[in-house]
Structure formats: structure tokens, C-alpha cells
C-alpha positions as CSV (number, residue, x, y, z in Angstrom):
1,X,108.5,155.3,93.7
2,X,107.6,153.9,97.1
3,X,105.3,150.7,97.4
4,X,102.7,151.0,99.8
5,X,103.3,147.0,101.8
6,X,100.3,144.9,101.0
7,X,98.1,144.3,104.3
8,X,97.6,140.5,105.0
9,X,94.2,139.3,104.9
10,X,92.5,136.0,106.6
11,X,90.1,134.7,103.7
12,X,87.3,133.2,105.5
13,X,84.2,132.5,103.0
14,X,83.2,135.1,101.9
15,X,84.8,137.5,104.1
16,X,88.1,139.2,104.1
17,X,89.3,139.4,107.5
18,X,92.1,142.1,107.8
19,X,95.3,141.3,110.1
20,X,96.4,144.9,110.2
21,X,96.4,144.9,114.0
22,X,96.0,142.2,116.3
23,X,92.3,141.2,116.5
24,X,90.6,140.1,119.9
25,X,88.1,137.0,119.5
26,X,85.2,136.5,122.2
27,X,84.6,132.8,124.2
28,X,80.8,132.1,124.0
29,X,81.2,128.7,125.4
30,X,77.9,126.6,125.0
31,X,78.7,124.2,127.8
32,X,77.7,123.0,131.2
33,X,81.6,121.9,132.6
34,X,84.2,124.5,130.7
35,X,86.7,125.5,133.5
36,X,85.5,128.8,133.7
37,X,82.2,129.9,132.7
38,X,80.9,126.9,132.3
39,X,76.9,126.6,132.4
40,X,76.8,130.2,132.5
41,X,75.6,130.8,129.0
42,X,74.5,127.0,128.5
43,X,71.3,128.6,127.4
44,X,71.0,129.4,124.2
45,X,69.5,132.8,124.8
46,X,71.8,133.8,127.6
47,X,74.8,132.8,125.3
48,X,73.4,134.9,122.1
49,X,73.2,137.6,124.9
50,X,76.6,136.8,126.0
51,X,77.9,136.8,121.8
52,X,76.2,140.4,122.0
53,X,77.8,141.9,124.4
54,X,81.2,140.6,123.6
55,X,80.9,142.4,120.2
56,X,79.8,146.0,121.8
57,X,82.9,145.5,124.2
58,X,85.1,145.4,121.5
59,X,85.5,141.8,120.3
60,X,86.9,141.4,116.1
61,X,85.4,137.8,115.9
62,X,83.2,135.1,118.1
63,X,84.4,131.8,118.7
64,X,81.2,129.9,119.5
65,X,81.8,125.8,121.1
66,X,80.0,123.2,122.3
67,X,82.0,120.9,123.9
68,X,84.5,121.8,126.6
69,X,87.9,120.7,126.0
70,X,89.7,120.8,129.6
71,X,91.3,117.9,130.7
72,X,89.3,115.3,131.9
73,X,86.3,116.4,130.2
74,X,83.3,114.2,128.5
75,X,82.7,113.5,124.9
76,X,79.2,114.9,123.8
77,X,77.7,113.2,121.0
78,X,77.8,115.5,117.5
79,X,74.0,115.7,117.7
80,X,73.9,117.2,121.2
81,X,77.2,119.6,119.7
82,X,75.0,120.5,117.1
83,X,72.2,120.7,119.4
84,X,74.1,123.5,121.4
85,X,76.0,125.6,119.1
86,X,73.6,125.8,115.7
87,X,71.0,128.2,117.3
88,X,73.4,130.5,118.9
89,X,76.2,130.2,115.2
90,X,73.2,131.1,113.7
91,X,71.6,134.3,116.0
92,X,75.1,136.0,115.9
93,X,75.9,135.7,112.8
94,X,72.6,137.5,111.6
95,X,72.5,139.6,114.8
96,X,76.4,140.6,115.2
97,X,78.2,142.1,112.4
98,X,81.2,140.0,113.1
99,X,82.9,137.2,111.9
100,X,81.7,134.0,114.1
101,X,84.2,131.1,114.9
102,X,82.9,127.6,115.6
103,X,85.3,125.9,117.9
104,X,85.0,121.6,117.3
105,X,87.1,118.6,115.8
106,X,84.1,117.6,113.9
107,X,83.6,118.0,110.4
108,X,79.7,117.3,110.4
109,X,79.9,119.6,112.7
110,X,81.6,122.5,111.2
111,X,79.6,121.8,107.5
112,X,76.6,122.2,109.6
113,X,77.9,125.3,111.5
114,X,79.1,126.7,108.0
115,X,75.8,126.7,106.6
116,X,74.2,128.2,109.8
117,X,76.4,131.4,109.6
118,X,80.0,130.7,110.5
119,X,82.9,131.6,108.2
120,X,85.8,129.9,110.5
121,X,86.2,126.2,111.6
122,X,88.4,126.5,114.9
123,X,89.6,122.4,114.6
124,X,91.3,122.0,118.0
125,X,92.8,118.7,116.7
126,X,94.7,120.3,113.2
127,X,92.8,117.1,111.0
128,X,93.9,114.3,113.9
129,X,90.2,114.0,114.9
130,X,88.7,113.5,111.3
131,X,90.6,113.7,108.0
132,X,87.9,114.6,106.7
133,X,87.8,118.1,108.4
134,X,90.1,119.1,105.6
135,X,87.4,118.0,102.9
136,X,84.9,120.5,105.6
137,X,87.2,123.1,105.0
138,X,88.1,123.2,101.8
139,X,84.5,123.0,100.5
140,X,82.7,125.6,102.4
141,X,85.9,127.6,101.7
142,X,85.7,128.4,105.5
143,X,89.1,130.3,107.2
144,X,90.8,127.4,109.8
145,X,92.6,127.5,112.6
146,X,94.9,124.5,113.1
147,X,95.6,124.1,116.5
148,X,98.8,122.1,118.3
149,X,97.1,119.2,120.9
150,X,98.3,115.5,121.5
151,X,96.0,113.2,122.3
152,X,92.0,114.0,123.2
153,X,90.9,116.3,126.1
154,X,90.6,113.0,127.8
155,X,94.1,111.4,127.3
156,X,96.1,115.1,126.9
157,X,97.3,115.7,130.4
158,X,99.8,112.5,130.4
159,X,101.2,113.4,126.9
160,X,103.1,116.3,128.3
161,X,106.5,115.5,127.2
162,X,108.8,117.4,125.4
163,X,112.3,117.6,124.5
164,X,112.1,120.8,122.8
165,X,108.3,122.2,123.5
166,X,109.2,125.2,121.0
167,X,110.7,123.2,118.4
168,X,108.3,120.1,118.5
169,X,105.1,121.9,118.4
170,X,106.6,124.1,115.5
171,X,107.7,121.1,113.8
172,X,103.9,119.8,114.1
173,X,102.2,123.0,112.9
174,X,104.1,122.9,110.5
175,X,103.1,119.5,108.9
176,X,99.4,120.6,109.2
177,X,100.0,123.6,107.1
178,X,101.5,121.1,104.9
179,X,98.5,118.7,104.9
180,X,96.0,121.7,104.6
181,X,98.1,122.9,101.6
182,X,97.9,119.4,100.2
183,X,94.2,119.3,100.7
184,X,93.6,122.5,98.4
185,X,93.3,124.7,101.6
186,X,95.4,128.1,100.9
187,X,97.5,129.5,102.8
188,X,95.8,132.7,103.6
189,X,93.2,130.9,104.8
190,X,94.8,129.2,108.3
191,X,95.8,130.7,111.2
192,X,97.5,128.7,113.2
193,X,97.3,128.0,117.1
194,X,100.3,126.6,119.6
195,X,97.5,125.0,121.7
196,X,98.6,126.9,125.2
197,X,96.9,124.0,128.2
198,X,96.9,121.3,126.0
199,X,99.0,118.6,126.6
200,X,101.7,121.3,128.0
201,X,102.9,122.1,131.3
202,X,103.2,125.5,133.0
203,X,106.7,125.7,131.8
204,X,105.6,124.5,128.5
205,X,103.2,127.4,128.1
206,X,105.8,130.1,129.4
207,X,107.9,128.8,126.6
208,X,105.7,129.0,123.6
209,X,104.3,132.2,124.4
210,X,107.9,133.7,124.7
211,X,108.3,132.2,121.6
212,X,105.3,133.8,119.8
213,X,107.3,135.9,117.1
214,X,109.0,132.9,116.2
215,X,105.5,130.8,115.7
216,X,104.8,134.2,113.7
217,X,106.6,133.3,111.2
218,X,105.2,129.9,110.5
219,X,101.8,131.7,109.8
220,X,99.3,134.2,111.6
221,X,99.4,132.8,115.3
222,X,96.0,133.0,117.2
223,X,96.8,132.5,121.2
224,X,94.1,131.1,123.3
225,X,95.7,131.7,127.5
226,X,92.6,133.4,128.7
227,X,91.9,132.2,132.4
228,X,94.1,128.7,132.0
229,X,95.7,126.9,135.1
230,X,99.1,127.9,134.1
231,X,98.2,132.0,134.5
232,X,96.9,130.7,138.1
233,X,100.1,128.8,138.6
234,X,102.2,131.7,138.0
235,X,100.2,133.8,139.9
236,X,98.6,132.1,142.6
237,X,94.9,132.4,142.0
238,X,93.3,129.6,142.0
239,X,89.8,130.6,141.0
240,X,89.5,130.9,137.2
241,X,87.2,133.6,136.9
242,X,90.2,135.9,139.1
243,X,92.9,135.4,136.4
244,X,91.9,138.4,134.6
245,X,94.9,140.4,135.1
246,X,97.2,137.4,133.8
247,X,95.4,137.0,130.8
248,X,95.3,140.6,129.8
249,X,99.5,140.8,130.7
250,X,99.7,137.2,128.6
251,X,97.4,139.5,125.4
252,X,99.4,142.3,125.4
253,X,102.8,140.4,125.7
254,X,101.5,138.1,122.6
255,X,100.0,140.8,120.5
256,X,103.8,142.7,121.0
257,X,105.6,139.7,120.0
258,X,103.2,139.6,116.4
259,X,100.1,137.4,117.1
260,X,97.4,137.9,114.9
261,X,94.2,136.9,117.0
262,X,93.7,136.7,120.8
263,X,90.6,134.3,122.2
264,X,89.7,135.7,125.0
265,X,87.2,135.8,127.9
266,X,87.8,139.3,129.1
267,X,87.1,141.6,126.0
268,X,86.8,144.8,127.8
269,X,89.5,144.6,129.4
270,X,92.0,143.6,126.7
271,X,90.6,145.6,124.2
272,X,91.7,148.9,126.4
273,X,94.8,147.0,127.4
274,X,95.5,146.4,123.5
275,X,94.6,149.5,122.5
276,X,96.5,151.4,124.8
277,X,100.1,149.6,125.0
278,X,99.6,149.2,120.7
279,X,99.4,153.1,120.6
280,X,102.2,153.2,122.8
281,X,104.6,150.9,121.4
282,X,103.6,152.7,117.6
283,X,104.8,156.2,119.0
284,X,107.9,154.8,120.1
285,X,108.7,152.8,117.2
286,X,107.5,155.9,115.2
């Protein structure tokens, strides 16, 4: 008698997020400096707006932040984070039918976002900005994704140094599953992220991603490339908005290679990418 395989699940609350295929999560960044949209949906309503029409282009989940994270960039305080992100956490989760992400390394800050609505805490610092983010976690029994950075958004870019990128940022992810794990956090709740543009180089970057089937093993791998410097490196746009091509080539090659989640900008345009080359590559493999 033939067992049908069990499909994996992302437990986040109380929500059961399936990881059948790979899932496309929206950018509603509630900033004034992100390196690509930023101020563009700084209002609150304009960003709810913005959450909304990621969703009818196709997006799985919304990632919602409030405090940009590119190099160089200023601290906000967690009452002006709050500030930003509550309202909008809270329209979209009533208003769109998905899941909804909030992206921060702060644990008042994720409690408070829990309550409002969200079911995952995005930590961009995998418990190195708070330990008690894992407390957070655990008790709103929120879904996590524990992402690879060194350093802070303002001391990353000289930390890039790696004898074995692939290896060492493996090695770390590795030890935060551990902590989690230690910190009552289950398994099937964490995704985990290689942190592509943070503290890495170009070359960095090119590796990890190539090594995507490999981080796959570790645990459900979200990637977050959309729009970064290293697609412009490659292929000589400077302008971050015009790295849309990139991104969607860097989505499809990840969600071959096993990745559970891709954070994205671009929606429409990976979503027909995804769903096209994933129909594809099933009637071959079929």
C-alpha cells in the first residue's frame, strides 16, 4: 500500500501555512530611506493600499517593516517602529486574507505586532538583537524567520569576511535553530533566511544562492534578493527600482533549487515567472 508523503507545514499562530510550492511574500516597507521604495508608502494609508494590491497580484504572505535595514541606515526608536507598522499589521491582517509578516529585531515590537494581527516575527538579527525575542516567539506561538546578519545595518558592510561564506553562514543558522529549539520554539515553526546583502559581498551572494538546495536542508529557506546592489552589480543597473528582471531570474533560480518563501518587491511579475517555469519544470520531471 502506497503512502501518500506528508506535506510540510509552517505553523504560525494559529495558522497552518502550507509549503507545497514555493510561496511569494510582498515588501510593504513603512519607511522614509529603504533603498528602493523608500517613502513611497511611508503613509499609512498608501502602504495598506500598497499590502492590498500585493495580495490581488498574487502575493502568499506580507512582510510589513518599519525600519530600513540598508547599510548605513538610522536606528528609529521602537515607539516610532511601532508608530509605523501597528496601523498598517493591523488593516491587512483584517483587510487581506493572508498571512502578515512583521519584519524587526525587536521583541516589544513583534509582541505588539502579534497582538495587532501578525502571525510571523521576521527577526533580521536570529536573537543577536534581544534574547528575549525568543521569549516573543515562543509565547505568541508566532512562525520565525531567523535570518543570517553580522553586526547592525550600521556596522554590517565592514564585517564582510569569509573564509567559507557557504559553510560559515550554515554553520550560524544552524546554531540559531539550535537556540530556538532550546527556547521551546519547534521546529516547524522557523524558516530560516541566508541574509542575501547583509554583511556579504557580491560574490558572497552569488554563492549562497547557488547554494540554496543545500541551506534547504538545514530548514525551509526564505530568500530576500529583490532589487539589492549585488543584482545591479551583475547586471549593471544602477537604479533599484530597474532590477526587476534580476530579481525575477534570482526567484525562479531559488524556488528551482527548493526555497520555500520568496520576499519580493515585484509580485506580478514573479508570480507569472513562478508559475510558469514551476509548470514547466513538473512536466519535465513528470
Amino acid at each position: 500500500m502506497s503512502v501518500e508523503p506528508v506535506e510540510r507545514v509552517w505553523r504560525c499562530c494559529d495558522r497552518r501555512i502550507p509549503l507545497g510550492r514555493t510561496l511569494v511574500m510582498g515588501i510593504v516597507n513603512v519607511t522614509p530611506d529603504s533603498f528602493s521604495d523608500g517613502g513611497q508608502f511611508f503613509d499609512g494609508g498608501r502602504a495598506v493600499a500598497h499590502g492590498l494590491r500585493l495580495v490581488a497580484e498574487g502575493a502568499d504572505l506580507l512582510d510589513i517593516g518599519g525600519e530600513s535595514t540598508r547599510p548605513g541606515s538610522d536606528e528609529v526608536t521602537v515607539a516610532e517602529e511601532l508608530r509605523r507598522v501597528l496601523p498598517v499589521i493591523r488593516a491587512l491582517a483584517e483587510q487581506s486574507g493572508v498571512p502578515v509578516s512583521v519584519d524587526t529585531r525587536r521583541p516589544a515590537v513583534a509582541r505588539a505586532a502579534v497582538e495587532a494581527g501578525a502571525c510571523v516575527i521576521n527577526d533580521i538579527m536570529s536573537f543577536q538583537g534581544d534574547d528575549e525575542m525568543a521569549s516573543a516567539v515562543r509565547e505568541t506561538e508566532a512562525g520565525l524567520v531567523l535570518m543570517h546578519m553580522r553586526g547592525t545595518p550600521q556596522t554590517m558592510a565592514g564585517l564582510a569576511h569569509y573564509h567559507d561564506v557557504v559553510a560559515e553562514v550554515c554553520a550560524s543558522l544552524q546554531s540559531a535553530l539550535a537556540y530556538a529549539e532550546d527556547h521551546g520554539i519547534a521546529r516547524d515553526r522557523v524558516v530560516i533566511d541566508p541574509g542575501i546583502g547583509f554583511a556579504k559581498t557580491t560574490a558572497h551572494n552569488v554563492a549562497l544562492l547557488a547554494a540554496t538546495a543545500r541551506l534547504a536542508q538545514l530548514a525551509p529557506v526564505l530568500i530576500g534578493a529583490s532589487r539589492k546592489r549585488f543584482i545591479g552589480e551583475l547586471c549593471g543597473e544602477p537604479v533599484a527600482a530597474e532590477r526587476i528582471g534580476g530579481s525575477v531570474g534570482v526567484a525562479v533560480w531559488c524556488a528551482l533549487q527548493g526555497a520555500a518563501v520568496i520576499r519580493v518587491h515585484d509580485v506580478k511579475a514573479t508570480r507569472q515567472a513562478l508559475t510558469a517555469v514551476l509548470e514547466l519544470a513538473g512536466k519535465a520531471s513528470g
